[in-house]
Biopython code that builds the backbone (N, CA, C, O; Angstrom):
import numpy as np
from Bio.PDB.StructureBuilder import StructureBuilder

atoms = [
    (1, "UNK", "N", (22.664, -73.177, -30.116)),
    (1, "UNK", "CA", (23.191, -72.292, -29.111)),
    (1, "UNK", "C", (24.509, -72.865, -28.614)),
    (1, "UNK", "O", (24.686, -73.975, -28.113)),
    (2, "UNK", "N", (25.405, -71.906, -28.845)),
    (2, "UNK", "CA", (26.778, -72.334, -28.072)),
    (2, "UNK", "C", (26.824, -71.506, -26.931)),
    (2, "UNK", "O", (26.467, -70.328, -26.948)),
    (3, "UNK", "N", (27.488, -72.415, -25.411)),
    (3, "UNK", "CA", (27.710, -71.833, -24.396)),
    (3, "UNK", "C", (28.721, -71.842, -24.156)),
    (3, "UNK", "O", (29.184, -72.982, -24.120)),
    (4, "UNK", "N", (29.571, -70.873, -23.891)),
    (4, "UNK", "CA", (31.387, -70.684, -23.437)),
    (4, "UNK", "C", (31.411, -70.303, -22.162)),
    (4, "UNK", "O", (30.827, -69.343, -21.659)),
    (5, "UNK", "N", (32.325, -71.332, -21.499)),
    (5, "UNK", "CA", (32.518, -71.690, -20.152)),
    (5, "UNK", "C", (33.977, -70.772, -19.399)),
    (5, "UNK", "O", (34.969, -71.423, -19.074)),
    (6, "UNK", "N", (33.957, -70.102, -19.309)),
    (6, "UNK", "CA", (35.298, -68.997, -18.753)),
    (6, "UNK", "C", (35.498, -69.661, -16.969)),
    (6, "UNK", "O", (34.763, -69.766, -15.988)),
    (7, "UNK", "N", (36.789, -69.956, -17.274)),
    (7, "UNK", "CA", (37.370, -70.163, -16.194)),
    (7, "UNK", "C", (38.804, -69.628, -16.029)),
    (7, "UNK", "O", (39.179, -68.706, -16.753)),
    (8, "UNK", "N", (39.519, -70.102, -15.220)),
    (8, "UNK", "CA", (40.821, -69.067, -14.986)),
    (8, "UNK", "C", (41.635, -69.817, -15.202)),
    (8, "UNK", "O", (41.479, -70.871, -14.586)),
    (9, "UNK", "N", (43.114, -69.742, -16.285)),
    (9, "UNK", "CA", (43.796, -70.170, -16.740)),
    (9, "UNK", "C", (45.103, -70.189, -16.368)),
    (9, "UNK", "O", (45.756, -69.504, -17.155)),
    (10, "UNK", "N", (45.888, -70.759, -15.362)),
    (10, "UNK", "CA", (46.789, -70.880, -15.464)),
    (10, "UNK", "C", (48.185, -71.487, -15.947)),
    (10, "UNK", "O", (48.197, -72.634, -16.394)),
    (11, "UNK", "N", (49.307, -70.774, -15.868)),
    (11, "UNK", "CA", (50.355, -71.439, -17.120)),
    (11, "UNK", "C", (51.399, -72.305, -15.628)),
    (11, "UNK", "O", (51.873, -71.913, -14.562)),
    (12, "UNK", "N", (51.355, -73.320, -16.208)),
    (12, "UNK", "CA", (52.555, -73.802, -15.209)),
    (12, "UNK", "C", (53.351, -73.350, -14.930)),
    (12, "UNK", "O", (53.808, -72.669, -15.847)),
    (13, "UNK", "N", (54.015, -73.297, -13.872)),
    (13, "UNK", "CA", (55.370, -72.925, -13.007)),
    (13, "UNK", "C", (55.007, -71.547, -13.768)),
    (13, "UNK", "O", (56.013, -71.217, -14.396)),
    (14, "UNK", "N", (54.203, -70.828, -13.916)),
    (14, "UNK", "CA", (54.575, -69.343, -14.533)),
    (14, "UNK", "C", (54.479, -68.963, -15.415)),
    (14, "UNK", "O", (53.743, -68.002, -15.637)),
    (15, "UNK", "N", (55.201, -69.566, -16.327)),
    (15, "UNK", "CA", (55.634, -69.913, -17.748)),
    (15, "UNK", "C", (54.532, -68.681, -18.648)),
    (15, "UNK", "O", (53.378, -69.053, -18.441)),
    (16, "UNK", "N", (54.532, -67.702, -19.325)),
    (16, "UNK", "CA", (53.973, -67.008, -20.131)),
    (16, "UNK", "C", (53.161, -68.207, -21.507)),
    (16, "UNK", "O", (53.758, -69.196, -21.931)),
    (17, "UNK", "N", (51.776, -67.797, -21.970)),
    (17, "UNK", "CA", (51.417, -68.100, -22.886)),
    (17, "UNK", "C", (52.232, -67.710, -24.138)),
    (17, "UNK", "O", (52.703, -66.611, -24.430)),
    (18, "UNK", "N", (52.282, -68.840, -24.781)),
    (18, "UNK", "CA", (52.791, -69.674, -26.087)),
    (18, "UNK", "C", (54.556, -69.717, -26.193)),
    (18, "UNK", "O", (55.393, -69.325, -27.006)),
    (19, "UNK", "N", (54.572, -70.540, -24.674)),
    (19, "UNK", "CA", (55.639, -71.579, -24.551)),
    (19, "UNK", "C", (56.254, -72.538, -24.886)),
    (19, "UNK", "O", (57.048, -71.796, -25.463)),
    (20, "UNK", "N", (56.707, -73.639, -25.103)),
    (20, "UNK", "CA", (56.762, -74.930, -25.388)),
    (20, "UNK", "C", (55.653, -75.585, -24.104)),
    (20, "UNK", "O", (54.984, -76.570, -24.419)),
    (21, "UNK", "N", (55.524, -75.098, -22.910)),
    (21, "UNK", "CA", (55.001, -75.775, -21.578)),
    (21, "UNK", "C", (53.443, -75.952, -22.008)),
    (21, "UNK", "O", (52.836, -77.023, -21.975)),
    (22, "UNK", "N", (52.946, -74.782, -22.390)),
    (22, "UNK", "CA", (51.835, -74.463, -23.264)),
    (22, "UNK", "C", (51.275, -74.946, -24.053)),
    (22, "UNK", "O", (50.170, -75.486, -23.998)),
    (23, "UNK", "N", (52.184, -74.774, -25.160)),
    (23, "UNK", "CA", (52.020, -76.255, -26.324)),
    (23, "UNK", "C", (51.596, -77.263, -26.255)),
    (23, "UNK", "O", (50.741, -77.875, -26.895)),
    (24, "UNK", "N", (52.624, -77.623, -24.881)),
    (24, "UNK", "CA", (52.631, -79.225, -24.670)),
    (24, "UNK", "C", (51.105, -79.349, -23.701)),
    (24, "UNK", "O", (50.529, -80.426, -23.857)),
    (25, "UNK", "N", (50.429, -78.356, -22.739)),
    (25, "UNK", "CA", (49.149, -78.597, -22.566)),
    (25, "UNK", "C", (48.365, -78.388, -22.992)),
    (25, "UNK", "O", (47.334, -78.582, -22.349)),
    (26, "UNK", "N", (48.249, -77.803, -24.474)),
    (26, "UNK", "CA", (47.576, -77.424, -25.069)),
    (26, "UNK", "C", (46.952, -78.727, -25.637)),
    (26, "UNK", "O", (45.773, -79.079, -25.664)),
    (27, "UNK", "N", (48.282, -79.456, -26.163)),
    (27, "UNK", "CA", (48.064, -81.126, -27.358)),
    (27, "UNK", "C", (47.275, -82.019, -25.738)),
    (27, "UNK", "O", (46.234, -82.638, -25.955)),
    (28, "UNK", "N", (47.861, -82.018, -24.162)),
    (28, "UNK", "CA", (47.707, -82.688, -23.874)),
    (28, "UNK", "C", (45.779, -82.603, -23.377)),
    (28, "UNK", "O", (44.884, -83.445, -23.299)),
    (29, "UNK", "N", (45.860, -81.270, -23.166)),
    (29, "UNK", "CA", (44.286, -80.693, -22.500)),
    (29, "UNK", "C", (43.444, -81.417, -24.166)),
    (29, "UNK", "O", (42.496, -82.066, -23.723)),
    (30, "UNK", "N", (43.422, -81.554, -25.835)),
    (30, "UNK", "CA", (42.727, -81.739, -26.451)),
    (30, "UNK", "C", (42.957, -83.457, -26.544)),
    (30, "UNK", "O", (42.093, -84.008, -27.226)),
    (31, "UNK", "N", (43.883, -84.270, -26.017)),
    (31, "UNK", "CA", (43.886, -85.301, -26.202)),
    (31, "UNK", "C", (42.747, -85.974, -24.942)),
    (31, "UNK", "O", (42.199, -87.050, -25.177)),
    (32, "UNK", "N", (42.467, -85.215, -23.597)),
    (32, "UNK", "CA", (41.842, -85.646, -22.720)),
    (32, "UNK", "C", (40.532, -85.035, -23.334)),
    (32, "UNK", "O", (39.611, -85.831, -23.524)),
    (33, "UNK", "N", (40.379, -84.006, -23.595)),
    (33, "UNK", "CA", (39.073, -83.995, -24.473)),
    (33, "UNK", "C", (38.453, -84.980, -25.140)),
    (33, "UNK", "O", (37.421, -85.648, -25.069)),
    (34, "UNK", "N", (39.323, -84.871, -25.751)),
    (34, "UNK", "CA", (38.794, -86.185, -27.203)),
    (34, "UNK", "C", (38.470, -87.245, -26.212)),
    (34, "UNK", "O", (37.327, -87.312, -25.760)),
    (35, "UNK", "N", (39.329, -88.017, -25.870)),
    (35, "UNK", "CA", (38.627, -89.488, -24.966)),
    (35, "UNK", "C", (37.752, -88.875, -23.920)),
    (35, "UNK", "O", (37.264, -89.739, -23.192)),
    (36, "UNK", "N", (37.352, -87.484, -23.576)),
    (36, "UNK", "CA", (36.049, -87.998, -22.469)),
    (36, "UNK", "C", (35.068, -87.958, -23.420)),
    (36, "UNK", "O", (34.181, -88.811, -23.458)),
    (37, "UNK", "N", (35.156, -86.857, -24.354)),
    (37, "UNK", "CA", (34.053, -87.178, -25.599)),
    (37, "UNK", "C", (33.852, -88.903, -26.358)),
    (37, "UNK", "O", (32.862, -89.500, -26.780)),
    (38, "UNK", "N", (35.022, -89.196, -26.277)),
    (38, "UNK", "CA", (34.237, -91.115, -26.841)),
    (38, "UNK", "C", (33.864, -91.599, -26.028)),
    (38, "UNK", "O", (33.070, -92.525, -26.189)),
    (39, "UNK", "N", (34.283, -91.178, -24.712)),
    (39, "UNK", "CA", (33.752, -92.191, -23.817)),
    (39, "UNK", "C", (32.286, -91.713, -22.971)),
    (39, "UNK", "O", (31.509, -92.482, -22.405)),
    (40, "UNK", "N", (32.167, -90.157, -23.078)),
    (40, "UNK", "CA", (30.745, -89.933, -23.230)),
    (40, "UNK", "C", (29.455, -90.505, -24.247)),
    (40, "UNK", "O", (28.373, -90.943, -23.855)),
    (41, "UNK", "N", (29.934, -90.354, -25.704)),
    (41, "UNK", "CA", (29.040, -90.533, -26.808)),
    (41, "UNK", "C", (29.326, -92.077, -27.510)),
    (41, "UNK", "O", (29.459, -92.304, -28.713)),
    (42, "UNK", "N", (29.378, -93.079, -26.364)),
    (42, "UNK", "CA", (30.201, -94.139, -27.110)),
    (42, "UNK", "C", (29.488, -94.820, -28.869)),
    (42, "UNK", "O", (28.380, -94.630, -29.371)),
    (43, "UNK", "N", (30.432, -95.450, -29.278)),
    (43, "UNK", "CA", (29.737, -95.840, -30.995)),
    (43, "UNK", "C", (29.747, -94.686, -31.820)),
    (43, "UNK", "O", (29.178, -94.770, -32.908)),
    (44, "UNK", "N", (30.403, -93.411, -31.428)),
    (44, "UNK", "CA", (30.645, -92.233, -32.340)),
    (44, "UNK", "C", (31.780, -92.021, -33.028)),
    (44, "UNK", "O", (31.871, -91.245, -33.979)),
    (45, "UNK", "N", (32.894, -92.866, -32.464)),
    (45, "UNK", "CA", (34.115, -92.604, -32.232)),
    (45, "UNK", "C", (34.080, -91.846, -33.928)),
    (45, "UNK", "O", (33.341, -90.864, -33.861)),
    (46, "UNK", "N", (34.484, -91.969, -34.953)),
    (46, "UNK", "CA", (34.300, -91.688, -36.303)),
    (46, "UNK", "C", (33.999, -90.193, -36.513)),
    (46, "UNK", "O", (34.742, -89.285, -36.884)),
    (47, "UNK", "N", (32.618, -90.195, -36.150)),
    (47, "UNK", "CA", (32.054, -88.619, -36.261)),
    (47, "UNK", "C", (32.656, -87.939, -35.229)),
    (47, "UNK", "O", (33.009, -86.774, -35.416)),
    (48, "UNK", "N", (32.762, -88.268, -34.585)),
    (48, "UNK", "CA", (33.902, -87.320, -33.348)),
    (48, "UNK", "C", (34.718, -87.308, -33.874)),
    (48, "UNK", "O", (34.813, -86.287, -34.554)),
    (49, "UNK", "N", (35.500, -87.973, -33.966)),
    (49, "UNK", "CA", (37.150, -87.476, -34.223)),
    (49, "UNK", "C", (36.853, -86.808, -35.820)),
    (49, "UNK", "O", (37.840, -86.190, -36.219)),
    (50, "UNK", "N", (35.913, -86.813, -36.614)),
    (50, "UNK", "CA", (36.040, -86.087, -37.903)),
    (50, "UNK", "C", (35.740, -84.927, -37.487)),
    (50, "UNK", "O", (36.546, -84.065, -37.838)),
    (51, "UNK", "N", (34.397, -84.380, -36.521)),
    (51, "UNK", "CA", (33.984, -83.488, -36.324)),
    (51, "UNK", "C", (35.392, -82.601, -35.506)),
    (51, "UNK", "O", (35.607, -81.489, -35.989)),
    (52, "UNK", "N", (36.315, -83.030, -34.343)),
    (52, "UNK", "CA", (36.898, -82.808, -33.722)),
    (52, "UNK", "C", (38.196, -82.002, -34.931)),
    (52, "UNK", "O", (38.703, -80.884, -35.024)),
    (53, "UNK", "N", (38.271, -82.851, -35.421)),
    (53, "UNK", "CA", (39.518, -82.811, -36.618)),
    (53, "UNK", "C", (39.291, -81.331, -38.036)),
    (53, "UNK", "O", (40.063, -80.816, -38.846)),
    (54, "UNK", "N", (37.750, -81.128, -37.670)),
    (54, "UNK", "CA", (37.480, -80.205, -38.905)),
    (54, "UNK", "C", (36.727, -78.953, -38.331)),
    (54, "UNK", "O", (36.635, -77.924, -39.000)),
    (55, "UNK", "N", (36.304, -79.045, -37.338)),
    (55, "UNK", "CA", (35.999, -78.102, -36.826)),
    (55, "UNK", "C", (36.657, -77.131, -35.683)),
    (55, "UNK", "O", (37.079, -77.880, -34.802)),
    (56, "UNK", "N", (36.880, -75.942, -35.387)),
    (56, "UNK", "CA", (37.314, -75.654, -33.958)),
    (56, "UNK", "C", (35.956, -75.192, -33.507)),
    (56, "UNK", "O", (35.943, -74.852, -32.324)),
    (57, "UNK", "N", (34.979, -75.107, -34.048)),
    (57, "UNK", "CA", (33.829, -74.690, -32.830)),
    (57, "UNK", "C", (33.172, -75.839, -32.184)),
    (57, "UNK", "O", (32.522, -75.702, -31.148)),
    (58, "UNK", "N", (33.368, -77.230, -32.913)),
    (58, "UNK", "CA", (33.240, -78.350, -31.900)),
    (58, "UNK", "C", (34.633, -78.717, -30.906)),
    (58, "UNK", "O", (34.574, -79.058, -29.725)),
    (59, "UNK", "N", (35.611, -78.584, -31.546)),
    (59, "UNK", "CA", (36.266, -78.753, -30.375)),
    (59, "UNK", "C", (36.229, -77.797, -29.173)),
    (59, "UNK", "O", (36.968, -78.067, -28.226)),
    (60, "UNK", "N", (35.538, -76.834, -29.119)),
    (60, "UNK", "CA", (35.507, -75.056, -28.265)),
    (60, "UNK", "C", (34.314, -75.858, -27.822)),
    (60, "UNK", "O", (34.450, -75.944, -26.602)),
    (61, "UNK", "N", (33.184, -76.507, -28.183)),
    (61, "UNK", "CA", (32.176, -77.223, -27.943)),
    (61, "UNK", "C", (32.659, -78.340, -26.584)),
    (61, "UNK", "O", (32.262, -78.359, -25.419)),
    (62, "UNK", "N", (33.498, -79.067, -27.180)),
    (62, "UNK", "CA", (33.969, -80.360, -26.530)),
    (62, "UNK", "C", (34.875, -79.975, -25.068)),
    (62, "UNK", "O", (34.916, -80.424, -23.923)),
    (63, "UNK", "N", (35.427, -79.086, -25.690)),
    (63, "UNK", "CA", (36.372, -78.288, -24.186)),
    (63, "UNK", "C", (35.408, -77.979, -23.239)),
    (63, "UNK", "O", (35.452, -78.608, -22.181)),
    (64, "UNK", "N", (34.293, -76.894, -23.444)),
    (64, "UNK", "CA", (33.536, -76.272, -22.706)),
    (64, "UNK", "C", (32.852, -77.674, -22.295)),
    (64, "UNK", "O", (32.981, -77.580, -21.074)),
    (65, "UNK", "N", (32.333, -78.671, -22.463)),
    (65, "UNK", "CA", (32.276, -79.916, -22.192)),
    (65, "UNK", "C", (32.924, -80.568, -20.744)),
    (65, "UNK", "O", (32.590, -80.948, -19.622)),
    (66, "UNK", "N", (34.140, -80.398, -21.663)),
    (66, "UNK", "CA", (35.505, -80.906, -20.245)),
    (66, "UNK", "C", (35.262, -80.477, -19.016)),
    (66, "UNK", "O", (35.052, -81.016, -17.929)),
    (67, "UNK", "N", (35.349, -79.189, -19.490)),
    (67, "UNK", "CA", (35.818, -78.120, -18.452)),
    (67, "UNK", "C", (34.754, -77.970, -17.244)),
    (67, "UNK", "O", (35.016, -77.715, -16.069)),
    (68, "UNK", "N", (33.395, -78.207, -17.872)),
    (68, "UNK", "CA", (31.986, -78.788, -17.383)),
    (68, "UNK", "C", (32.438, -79.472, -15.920)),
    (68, "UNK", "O", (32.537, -79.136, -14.740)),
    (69, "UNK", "N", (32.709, -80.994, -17.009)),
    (69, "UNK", "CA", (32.457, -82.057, -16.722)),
    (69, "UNK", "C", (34.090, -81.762, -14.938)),
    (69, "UNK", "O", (34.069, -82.187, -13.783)),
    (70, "UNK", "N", (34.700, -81.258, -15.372)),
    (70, "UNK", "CA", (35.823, -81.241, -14.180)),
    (70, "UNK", "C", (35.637, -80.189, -13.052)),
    (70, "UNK", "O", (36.122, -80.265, -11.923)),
    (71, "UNK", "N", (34.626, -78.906, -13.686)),
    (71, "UNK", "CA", (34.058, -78.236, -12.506)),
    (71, "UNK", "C", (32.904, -78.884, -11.554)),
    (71, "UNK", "O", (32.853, -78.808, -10.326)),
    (72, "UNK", "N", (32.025, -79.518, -12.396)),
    (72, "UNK", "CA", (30.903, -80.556, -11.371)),
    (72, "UNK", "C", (31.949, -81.412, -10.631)),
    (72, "UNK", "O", (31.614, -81.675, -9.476)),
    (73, "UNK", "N", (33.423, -82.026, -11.120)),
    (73, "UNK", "CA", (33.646, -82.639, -10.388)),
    (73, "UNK", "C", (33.943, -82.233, -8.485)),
    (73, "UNK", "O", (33.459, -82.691, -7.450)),
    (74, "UNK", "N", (34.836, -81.307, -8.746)),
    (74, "UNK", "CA", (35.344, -80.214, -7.901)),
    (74, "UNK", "C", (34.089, -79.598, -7.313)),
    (74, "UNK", "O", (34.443, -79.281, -6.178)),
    (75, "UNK", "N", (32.842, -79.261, -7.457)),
    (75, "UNK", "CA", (31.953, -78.746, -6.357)),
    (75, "UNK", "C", (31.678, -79.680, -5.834)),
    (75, "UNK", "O", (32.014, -79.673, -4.649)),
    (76, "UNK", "N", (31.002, -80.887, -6.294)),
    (76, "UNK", "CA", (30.699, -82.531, -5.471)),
    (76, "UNK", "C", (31.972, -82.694, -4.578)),
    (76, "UNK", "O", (31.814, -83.467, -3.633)),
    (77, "UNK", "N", (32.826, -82.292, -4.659)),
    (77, "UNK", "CA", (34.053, -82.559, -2.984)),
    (77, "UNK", "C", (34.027, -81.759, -2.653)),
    (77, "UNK", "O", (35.208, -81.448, -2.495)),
    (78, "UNK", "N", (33.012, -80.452, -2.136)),
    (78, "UNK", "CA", (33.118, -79.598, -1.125)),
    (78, "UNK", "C", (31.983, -79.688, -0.229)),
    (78, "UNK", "O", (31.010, -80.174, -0.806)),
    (79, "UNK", "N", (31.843, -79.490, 0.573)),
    (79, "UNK", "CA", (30.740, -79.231, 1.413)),
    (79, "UNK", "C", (30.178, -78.809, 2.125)),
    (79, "UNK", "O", (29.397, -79.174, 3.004)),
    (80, "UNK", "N", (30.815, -77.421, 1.537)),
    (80, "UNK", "CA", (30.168, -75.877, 1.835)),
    (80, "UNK", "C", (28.551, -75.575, 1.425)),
    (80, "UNK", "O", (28.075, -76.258, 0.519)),
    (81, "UNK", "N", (27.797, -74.668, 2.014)),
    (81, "UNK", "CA", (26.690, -74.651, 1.691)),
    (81, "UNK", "C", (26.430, -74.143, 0.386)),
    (81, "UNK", "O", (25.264, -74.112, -0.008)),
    (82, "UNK", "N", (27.578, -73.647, -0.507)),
    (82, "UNK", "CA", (27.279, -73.338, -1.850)),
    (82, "UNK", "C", (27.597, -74.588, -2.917)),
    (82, "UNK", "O", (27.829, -74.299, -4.091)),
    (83, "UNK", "N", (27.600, -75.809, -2.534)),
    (83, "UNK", "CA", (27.987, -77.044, -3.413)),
    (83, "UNK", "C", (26.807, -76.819, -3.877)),
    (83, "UNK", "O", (26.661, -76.134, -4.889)),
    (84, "UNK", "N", (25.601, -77.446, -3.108)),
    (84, "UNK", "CA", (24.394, -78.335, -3.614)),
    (84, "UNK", "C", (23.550, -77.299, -5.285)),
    (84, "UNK", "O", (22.873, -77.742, -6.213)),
    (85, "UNK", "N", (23.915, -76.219, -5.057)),
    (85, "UNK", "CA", (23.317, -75.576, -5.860)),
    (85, "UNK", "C", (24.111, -75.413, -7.057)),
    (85, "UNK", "O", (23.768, -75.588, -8.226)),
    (86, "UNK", "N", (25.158, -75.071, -6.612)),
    (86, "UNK", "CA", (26.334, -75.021, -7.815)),
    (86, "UNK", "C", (26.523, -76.581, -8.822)),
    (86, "UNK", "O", (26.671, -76.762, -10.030)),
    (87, "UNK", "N", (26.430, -77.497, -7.661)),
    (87, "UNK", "CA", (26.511, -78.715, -8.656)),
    (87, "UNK", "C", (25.224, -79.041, -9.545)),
    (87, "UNK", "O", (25.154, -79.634, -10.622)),
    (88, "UNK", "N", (24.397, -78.562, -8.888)),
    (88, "UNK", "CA", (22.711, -78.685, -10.216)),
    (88, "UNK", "C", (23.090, -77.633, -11.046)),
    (88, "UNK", "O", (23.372, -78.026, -12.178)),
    (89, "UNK", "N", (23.211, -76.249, -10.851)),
    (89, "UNK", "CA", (23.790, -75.698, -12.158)),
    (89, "UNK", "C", (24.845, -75.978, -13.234)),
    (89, "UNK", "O", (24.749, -75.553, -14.385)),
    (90, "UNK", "N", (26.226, -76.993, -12.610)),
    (90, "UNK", "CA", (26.993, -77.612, -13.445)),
    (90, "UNK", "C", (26.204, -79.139, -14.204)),
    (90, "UNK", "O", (26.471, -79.732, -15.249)),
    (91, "UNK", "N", (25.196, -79.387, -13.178)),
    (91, "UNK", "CA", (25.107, -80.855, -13.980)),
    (91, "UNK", "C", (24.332, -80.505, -15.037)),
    (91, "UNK", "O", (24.476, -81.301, -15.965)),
    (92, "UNK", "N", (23.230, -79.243, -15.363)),
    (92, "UNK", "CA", (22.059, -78.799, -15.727)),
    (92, "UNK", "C", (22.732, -77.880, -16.762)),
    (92, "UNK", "O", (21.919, -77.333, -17.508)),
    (93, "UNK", "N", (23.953, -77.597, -16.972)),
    (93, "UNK", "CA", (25.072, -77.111, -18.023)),
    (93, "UNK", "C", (25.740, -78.424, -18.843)),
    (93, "UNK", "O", (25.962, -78.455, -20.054)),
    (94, "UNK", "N", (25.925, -79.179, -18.162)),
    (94, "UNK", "CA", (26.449, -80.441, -18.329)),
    (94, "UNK", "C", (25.447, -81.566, -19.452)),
    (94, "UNK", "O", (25.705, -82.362, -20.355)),
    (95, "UNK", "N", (24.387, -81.127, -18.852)),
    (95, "UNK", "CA", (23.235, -81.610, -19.853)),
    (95, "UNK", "C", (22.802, -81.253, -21.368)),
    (95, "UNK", "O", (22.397, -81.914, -22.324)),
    (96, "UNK", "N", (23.235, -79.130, -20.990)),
    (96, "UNK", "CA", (22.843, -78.900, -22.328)),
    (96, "UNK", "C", (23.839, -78.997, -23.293)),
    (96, "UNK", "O", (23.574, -79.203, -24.478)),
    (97, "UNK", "N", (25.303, -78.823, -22.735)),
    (97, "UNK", "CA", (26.421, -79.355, -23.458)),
    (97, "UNK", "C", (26.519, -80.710, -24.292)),
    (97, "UNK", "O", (27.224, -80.776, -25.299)),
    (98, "UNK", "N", (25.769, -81.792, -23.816)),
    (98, "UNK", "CA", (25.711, -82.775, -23.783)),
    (98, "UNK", "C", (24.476, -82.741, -25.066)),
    (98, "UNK", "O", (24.644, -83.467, -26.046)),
    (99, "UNK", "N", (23.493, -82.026, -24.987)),
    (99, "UNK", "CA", (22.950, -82.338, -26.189)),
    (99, "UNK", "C", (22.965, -81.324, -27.544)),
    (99, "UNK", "O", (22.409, -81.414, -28.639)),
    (100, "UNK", "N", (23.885, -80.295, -26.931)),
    (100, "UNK", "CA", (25.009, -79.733, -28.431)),
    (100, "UNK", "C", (25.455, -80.289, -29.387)),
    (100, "UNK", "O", (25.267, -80.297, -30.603)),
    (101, "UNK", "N", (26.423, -81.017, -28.279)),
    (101, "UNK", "CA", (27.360, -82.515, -29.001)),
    (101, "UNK", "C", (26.603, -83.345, -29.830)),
    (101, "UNK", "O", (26.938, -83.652, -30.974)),
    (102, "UNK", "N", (25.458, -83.757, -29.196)),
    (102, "UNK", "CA", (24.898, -84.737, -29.535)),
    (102, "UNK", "C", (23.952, -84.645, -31.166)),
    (102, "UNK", "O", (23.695, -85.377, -32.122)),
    (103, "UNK", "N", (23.621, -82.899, -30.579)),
    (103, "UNK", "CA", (23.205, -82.179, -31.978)),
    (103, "UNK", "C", (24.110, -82.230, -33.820)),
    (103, "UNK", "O", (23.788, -82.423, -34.993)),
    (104, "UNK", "N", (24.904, -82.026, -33.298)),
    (104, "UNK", "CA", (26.528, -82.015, -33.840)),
    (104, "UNK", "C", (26.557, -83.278, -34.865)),
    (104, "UNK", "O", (26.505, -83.436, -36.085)),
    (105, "UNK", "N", (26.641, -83.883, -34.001)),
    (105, "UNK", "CA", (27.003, -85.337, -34.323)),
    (105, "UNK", "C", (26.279, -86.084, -35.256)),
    (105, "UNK", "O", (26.801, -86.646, -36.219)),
    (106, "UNK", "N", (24.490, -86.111, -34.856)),
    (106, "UNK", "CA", (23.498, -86.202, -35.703)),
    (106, "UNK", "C", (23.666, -85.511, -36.775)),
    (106, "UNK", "O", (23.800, -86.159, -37.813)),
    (107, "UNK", "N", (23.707, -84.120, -36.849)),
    (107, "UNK", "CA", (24.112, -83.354, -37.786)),
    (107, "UNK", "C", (25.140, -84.045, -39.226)),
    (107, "UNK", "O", (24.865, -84.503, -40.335)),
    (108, "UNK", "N", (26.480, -83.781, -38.400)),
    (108, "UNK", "CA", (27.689, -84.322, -38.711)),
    (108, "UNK", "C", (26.907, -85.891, -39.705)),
    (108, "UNK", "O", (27.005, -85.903, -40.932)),
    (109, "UNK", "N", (26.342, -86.823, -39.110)),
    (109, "UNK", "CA", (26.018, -88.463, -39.164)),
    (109, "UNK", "C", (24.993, -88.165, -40.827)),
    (109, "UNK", "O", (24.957, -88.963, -41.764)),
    (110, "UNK", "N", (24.259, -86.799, -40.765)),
    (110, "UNK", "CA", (22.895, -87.159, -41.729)),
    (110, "UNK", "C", (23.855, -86.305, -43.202)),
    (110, "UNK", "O", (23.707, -86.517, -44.406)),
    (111, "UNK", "N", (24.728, -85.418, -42.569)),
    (111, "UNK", "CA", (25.138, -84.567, -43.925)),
    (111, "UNK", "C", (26.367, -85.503, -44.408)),
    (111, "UNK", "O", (26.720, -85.322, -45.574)),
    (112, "UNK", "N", (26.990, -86.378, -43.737)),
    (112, "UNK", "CA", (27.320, -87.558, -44.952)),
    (112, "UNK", "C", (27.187, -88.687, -45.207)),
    (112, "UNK", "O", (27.899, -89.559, -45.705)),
    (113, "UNK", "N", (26.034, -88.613, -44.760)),
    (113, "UNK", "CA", (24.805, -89.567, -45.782)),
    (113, "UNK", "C", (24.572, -89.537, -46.698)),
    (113, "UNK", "O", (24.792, -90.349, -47.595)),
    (114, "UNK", "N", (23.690, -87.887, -46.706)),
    (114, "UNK", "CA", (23.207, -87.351, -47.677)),
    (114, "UNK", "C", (24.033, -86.411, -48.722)),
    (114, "UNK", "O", (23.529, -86.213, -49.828)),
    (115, "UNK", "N", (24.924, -85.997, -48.490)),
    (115, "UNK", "CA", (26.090, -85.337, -49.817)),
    (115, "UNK", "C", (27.289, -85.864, -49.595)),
    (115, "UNK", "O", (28.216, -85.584, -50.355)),
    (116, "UNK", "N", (27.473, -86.743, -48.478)),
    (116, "UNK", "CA", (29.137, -86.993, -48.529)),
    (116, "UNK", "C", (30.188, -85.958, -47.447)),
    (116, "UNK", "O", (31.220, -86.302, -46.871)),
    (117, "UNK", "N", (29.649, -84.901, -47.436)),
    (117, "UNK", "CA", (30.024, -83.886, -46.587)),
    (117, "UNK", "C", (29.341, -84.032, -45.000)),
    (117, "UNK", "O", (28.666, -84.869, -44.402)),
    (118, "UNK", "N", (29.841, -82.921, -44.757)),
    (118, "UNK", "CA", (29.235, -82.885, -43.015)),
    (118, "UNK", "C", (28.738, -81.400, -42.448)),
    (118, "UNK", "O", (29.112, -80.400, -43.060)),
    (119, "UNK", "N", (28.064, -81.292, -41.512)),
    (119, "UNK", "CA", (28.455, -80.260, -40.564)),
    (119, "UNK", "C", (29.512, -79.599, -40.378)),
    (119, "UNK", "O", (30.609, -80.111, -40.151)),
    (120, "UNK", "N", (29.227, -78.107, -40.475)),
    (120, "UNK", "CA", (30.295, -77.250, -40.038)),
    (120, "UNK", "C", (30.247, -76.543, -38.963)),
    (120, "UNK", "O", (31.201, -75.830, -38.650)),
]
sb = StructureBuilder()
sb.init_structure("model")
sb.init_model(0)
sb.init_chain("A")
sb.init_seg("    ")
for serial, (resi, resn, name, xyz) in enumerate(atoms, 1):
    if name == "N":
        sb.init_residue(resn, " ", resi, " ")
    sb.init_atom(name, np.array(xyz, "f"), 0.0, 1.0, " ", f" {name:<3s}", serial, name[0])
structure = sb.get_structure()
């Protein structure tokens, strides 16, 4: 099961989608991906970055991940009466994201073992 995380996108200073500004957060939003993913799944580094590198539905995986992981951050600093609930639904999203990846990876780890190939 894949879960896609919709949030609201804005372009810096304005700037219309597929800018150079864009671009440039585009490379920078998948480079912060990638390191919270090693530093979530540490000792993967390998199958991550192959999986990351060959797939876009793990990286769409790994984003929705991020994006997770930076909305739980942002309800935990409010402390309105709609945090406490919102942050168990992000951490409890956060979890199943977490064992997607983790699915993935195993995946990714046994299919090149066994043919040399991987997960798609």
């Amino acid at each position: 099961m894949h879960i896609s995380i919709m949030f609201d996108a804005e372009s810096p200073g304005g700037k219309p989608a597929g800018t150079e500004v864009e671009a440039d957060r585009d490379v920078h939003s998948e480079n912060e991906t990638l390191s919270l993913i090693r530093t979530s799944f540490p000792d993967r580094d390998p199958l991550i970055e192959r999986a990351f590198r060959e797939s876009q539905s793990f990286r769409d995986l790994c984003e929705d991940y991020r994006k997770c992981v930076g909305a739980l951050h942002r309800w935990k600093q409010l402390t309105a009466d709609e945090a406490p609930p919102r942050c168990q639904e992000y951490t409890e999203l956060l979890v199943e994201l977490g064992r997607e990846i983790q699915t993935w990876l195993e995946a990714k780890e046994i299919g090149s073992t066994h043919s040399g190939g991987g997960a798609q």
